[in-house]
N, C-alpha and C positions, 0 to 999 in steps of 0.2 A: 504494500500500500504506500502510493507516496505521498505526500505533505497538500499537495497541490495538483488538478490537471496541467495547470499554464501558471508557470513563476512569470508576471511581469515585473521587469527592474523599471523601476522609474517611475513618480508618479505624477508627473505633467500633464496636460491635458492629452497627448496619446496614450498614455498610458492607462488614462482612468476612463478615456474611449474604449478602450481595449477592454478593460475589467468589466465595462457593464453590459459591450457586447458579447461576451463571452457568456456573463451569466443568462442572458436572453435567449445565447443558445443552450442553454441549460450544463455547464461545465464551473469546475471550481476554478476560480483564479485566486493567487496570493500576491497583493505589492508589496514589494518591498521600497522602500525610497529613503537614500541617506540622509536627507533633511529629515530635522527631529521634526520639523510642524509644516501645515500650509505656507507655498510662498508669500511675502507679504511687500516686495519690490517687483514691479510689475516689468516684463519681458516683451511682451506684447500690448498692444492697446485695443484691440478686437479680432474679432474674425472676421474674413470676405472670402468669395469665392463659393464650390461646390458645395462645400462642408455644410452651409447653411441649409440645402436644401436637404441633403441628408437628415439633421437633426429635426426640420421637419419632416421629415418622412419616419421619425421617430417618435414624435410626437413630443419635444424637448423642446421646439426652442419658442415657444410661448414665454415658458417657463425661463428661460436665459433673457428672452425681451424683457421681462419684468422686471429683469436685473438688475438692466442693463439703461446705459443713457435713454435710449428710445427703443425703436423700431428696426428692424432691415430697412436698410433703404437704398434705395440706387446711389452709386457711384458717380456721380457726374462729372470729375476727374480722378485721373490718378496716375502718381510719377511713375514713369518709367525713365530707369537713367536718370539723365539730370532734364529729361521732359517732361510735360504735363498730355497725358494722354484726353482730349475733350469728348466726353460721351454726351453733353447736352441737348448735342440733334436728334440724338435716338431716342421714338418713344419710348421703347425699353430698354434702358441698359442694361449689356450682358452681366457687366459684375453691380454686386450688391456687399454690404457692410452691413458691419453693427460694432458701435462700439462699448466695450467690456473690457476694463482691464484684467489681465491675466490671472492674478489673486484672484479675483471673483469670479470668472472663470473657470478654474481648477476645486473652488469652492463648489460651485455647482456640479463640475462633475464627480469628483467627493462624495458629495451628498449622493447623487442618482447610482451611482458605483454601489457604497453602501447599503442604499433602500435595495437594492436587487440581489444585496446578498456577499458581496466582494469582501474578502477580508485585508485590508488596508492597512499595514504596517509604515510608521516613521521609525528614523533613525536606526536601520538596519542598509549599511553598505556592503554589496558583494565585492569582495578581495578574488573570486575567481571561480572559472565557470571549466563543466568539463562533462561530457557524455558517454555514455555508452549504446547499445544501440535499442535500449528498451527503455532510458530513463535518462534524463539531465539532471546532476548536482552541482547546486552551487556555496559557495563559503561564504559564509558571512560574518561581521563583525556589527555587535551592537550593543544596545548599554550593557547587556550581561557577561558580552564575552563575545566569543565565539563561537559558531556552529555551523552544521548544513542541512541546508532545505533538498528535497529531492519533488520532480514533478515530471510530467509526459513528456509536456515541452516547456522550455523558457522563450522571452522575448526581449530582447533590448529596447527597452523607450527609455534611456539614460541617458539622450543627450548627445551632442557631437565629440563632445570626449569619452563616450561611451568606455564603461570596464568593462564588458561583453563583450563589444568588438573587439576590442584588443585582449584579452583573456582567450577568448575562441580562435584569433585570427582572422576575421573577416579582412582581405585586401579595402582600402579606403582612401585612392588615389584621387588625386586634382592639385588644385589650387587655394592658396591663400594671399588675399592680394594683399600689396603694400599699402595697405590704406588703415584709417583709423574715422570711425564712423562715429559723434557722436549725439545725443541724442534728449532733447529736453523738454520736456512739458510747463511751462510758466507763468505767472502772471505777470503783469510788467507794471513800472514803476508809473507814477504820474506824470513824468516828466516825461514821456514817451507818449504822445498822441493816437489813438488809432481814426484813421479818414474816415468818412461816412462808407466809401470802397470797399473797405479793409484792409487797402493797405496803410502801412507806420508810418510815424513821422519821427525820425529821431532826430535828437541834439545834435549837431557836429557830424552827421553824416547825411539827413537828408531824408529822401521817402524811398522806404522799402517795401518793395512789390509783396504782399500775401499771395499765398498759391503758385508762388514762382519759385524760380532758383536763379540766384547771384554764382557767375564764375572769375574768379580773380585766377589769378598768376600762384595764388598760396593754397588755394581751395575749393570746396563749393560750401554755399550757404543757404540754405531755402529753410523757409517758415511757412505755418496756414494756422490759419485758428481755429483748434476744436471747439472751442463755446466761445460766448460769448467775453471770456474772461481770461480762458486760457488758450497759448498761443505755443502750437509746436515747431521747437527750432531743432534743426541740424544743421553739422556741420561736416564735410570730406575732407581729410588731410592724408599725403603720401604720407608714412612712418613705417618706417622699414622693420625697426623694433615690433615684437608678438607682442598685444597684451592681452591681459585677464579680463576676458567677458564678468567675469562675476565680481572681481574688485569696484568698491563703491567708486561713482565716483561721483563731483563736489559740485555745486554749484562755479565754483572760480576755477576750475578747469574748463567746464564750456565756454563760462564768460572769458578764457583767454585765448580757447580757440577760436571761437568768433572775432576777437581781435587780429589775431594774425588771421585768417582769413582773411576779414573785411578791412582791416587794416586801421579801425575806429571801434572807441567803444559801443557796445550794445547792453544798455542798463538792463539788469533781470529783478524780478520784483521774488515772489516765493518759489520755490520749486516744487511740482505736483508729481514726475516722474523723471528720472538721472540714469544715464545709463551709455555705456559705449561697446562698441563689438566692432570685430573685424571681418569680414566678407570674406568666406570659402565657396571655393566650387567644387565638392568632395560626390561622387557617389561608390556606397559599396560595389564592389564585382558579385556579387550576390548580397540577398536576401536572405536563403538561409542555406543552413550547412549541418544536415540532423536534423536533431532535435532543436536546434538553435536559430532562433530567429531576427532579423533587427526591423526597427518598426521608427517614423518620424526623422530628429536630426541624427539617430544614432546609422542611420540607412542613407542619410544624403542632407548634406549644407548647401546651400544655395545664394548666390551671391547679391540679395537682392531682398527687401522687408516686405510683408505683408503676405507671404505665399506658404511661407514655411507650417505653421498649424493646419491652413488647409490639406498641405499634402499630407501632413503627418497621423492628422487624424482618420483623413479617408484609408491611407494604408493600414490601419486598425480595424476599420468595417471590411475590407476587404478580406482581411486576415482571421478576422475573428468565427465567423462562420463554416471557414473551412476548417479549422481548426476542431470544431465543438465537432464536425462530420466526422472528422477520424477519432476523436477520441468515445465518439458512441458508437463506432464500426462498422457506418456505413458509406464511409467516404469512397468514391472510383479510385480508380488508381492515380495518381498522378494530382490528387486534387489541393493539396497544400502547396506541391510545386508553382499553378498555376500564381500562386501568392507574388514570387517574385518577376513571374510571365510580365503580368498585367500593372505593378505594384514599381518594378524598375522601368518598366515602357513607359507608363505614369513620371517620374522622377525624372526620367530623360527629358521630357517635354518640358516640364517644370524648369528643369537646368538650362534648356534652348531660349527660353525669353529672360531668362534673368542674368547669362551669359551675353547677350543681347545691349541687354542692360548695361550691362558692366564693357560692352563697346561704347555706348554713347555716354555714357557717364565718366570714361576713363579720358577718352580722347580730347587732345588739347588746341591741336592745332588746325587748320585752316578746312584742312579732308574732314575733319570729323565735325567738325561746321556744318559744313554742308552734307554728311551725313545726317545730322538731327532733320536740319530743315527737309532734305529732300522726305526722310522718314516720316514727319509731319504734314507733309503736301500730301502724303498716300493718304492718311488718314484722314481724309478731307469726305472720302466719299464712305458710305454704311458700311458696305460690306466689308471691307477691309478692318473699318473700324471696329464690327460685329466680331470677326474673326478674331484680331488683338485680346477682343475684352474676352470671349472664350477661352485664349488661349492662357490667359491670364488666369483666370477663373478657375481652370481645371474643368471647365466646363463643355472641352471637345473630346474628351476622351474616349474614345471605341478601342473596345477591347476585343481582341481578335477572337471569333469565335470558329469553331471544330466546323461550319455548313460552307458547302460550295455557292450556293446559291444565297446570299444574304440581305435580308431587308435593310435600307436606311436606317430602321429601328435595331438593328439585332449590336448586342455590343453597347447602348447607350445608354446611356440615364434614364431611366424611365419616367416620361411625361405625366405629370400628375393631373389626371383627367378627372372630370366631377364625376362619380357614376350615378346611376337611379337603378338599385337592386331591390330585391322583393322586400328586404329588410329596413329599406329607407336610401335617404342619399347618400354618401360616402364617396370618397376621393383615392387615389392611388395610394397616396402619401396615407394617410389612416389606416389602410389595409395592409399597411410595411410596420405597422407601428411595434408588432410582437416581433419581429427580424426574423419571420420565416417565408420560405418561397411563395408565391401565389401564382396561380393563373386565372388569371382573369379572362374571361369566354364574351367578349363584346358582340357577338351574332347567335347566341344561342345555338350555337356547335355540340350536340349529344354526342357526337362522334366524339369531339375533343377530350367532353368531361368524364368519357365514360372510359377514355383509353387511360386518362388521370388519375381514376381512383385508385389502383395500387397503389399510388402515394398517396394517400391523400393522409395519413398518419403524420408525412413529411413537407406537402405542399397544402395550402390552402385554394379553394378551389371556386371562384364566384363568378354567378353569371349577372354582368350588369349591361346596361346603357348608356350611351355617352350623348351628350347634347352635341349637335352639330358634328361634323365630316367623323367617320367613324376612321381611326388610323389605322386600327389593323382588324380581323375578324376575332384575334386572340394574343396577349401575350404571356408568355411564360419569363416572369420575375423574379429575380437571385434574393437572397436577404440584402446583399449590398446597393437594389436599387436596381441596377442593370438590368438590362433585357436578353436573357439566354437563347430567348424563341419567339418568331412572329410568327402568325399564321394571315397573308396576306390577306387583304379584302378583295384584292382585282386576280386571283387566282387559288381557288381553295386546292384544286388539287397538288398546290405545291406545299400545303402544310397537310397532311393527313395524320390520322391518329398514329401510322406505324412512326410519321415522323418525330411527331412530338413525343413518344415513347423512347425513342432514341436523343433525344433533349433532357429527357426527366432523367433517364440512365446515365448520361456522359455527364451530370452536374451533383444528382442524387440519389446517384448507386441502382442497385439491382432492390423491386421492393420490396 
């Protein structure tokens, strides 16, 4: 008997993603996390992207809005590099926000972890991981001592200095630029104006643009105001010297890089969040190795803010499902592998726009000029722009699936369509809410549901209605959201019952 099904290290918001979907798929998780308590200096300042849409289809993020500042809400810009990406033309912008700092954040997922059952350990650090081919143990150190946990499988959500990855060996090749990134949340002093615009008026140096970016010859320097009171500043500086993401740092260290930067004072009134990091372009060569898995920054750094929680949390719904499959023994062959298939595909895309980033953001001289602009003139027209804000979002993702013949749909997120079923109205997103498979039968297919029911112990199975253009006659939906299976609407005989049998089989075993 071991300790655990899944030792997760780490208890970040991947990590306590990881814990509650685990318990949803009905398996024990243990965190360990070397910090004695919840963090209480914020890392993050929200989430944007995919993930959102996820946690509603979880039926969580009410529950995080209420949290939180406000609401989701569209992104009307957002930097890339040292530019401003404008979604304002689009009726819908692709990406969406919320802001929540990280502390509260990680509180709520805590709590939802907890309520489902998760057993939650502080201040236990693992010194060292090691497998054999039935079990992972790991050593740990903690107020009492020393000891070891044994589990089916473990996971790395510990961070970009991950002790798993390097305990295990995971390869964790790239880059770490010479830059020093840092980062301030503030109020400003009286003697500091703000314009009716929004942008500054300072003493001694003049009006400075909100929502832009300053490039001097020493740096870059951009600000926007998150409320009405407090006003987010950064700043870029080459420094060759590594430092310590986790070292405090002061208010009069920004106020001095801002000086060399802007080469003038910038008066700071209170500090509401302090913090500097250095930009990596790191990804594992795998995912996993055994029984050993890695999950968030401990799997991939990214050179660029605002993306990293999104990917790290989705690679925990991704992960977590397939997971609970093998360890109740009825997972296909291959089905945890698929983890780092779809999970390092994912990571790469992520690394291509932020890598991106860190061209236009790096570049100093006249080429790279005209690089930004010419890059800005693209994005003049939707599609392009639509395309950006997707790729950004994590919200292009098609995951290669096993069919020769594939719908538009098959591989994507699944659209959350309003349904009208015998039992009332309900939505996609609601019927995802418990994290197990569904198919949903939109043409009232007997064929479909009747080929279905040997799972139906493991899929859930509803025939509903959709208002307006019907997108498919059927889909068959993964826990993580995804669409495993269409069954077209402009040609039934290319999805038949043998087929979707062969769908239910290739994702959730033999029934």
């Amino acid at each position: 008997m071991t300790d655990a099904d899944v030792l997760v290290v780490g208890a970040g918001p991947v990590g306590l993603m990881l814990a509650a979907e685990l318990r949803l798929g009905g398996v024990r998780p243990l965190v360990l996390e070397r910090r004695p308590q919840l963090r209480d200096t914020p890392r993050a300042n929200g989430l944007g992207g995919q993930i959102l849409e996820l946690l509603r289809y979880r039926g969580v993020l009410d529950r995080i809005e209420a949290a939180s500042a406000g609401v989701v809400h569209p992104a009307p810009r957002y930097p890339f590099g040292d530019v401003h990406v404008d979604f304002s033309s689009l009726p819908e912008p692709p990406l969406r926000g919320l802001t929540l700092p990280q502390p509260e954040l990680e509180r709520l997922l805590d709590e939802r972890a907890r309520e489902l059952g998760a057993d939650i350990r502080h201040g236990e650090e693992i010194t060292g991981v090691r497998q054999r081919a039935d079990i992972v143990t790991a050593d740990v150190r903690g107020p009492d001592g020393t000891y070891q946990v044994t589990a089916r499988y473990l996971v790395g959500c510990d961070g970009g200095r991950s002790r798993v990855r390097e305990s295990a060996g995971f390869a964790f090749p790239g880059t770490t630029y010479p830059e020093v990134n840092r980062l301030g949340q503030v109020t400003l002093p009286d003697s500091v104006t703000r314009l009716d615009n929004g942008d500054i008026e300072v003493p001694g140096l003049g009006t400075v643009r909100a929502g832009a970016f300053t490039r001097t010859d020493r740096g870059l320097f951009g600000c926007g105001w998150l409320t009405e009171d407090v006003l987010l500043i950064s700043t870029t500086e080459d420094e060759l010297t590594e430092v310590d993401d986790d070292a405090p740092m002061t208010l009069d260290e920004l106020g001095a890089s801002i000086r060399r930067v802007l080469g003038a004072e910038f008066p700071l009134g209170e500090p509401r969040r302090l913090s500097r990091y250095q930009f990596q372009a790191r990804q594992a060569e795998r995912y996993r190795d055994g029984r050993i898995l890695l999950a968030g920054d401990a799997a991939h750094q990214f050179p660029a803010t605002g993306v990293g929680l999104n990917a790290g949390m989705l690679d925990a719904v991704n992960l977590a499902w397939k997971l609970a499959a093998e360890i109740h023994g009825w997972a296909p062959a291959g089905l945890v592998d698929t983890y780092h298939d779809e999970r390092h595909y994912a990571g790469a895309r992520t690394m291509l726009h932020t890598q991106a980033q860190v061209a236009l953001r790096r570049g100093q001289d006249a080429a790279a000029e005209s690089l930004r602009k010419v890059f800005l003139e693209l994005l003049v027209d939707d599609q392009p722009l639509r395309r950006i804000g997707a790729l950004i979002a994590g919200g292009d993702i098609r995951y290669p699936m096993p069919y020769a013949d594939e719908h538009p749909l098959t591989g994507v997120f699944a659209p959350n369509l309003a349904l009208r079923t015998d039992k009332g109205p309900t939505t996609v997103a609601e019927l995802l809410h418990s994290a197990r498979p569904v198919l949903v039968d939109l043409a009232d297919r007997t064929d479909l549901r009747e080929a279905a029911e040997d799972w139906a112990h493991r899929v859930d199975i509803v025939t509903a209605r959709t208002d307006g253009e019907r997108p498919a006659d059927a889909l068959l939906i993964r826990p993580d959201a995804h669409v495993a299976w269409v069954a077209p609407t402009d040609d039934p005989a290319a999805a038949t019952a043998s087929t979707l049998r062969e769908a239910l089989t290739h994702w959730f075993g033999t029934p």
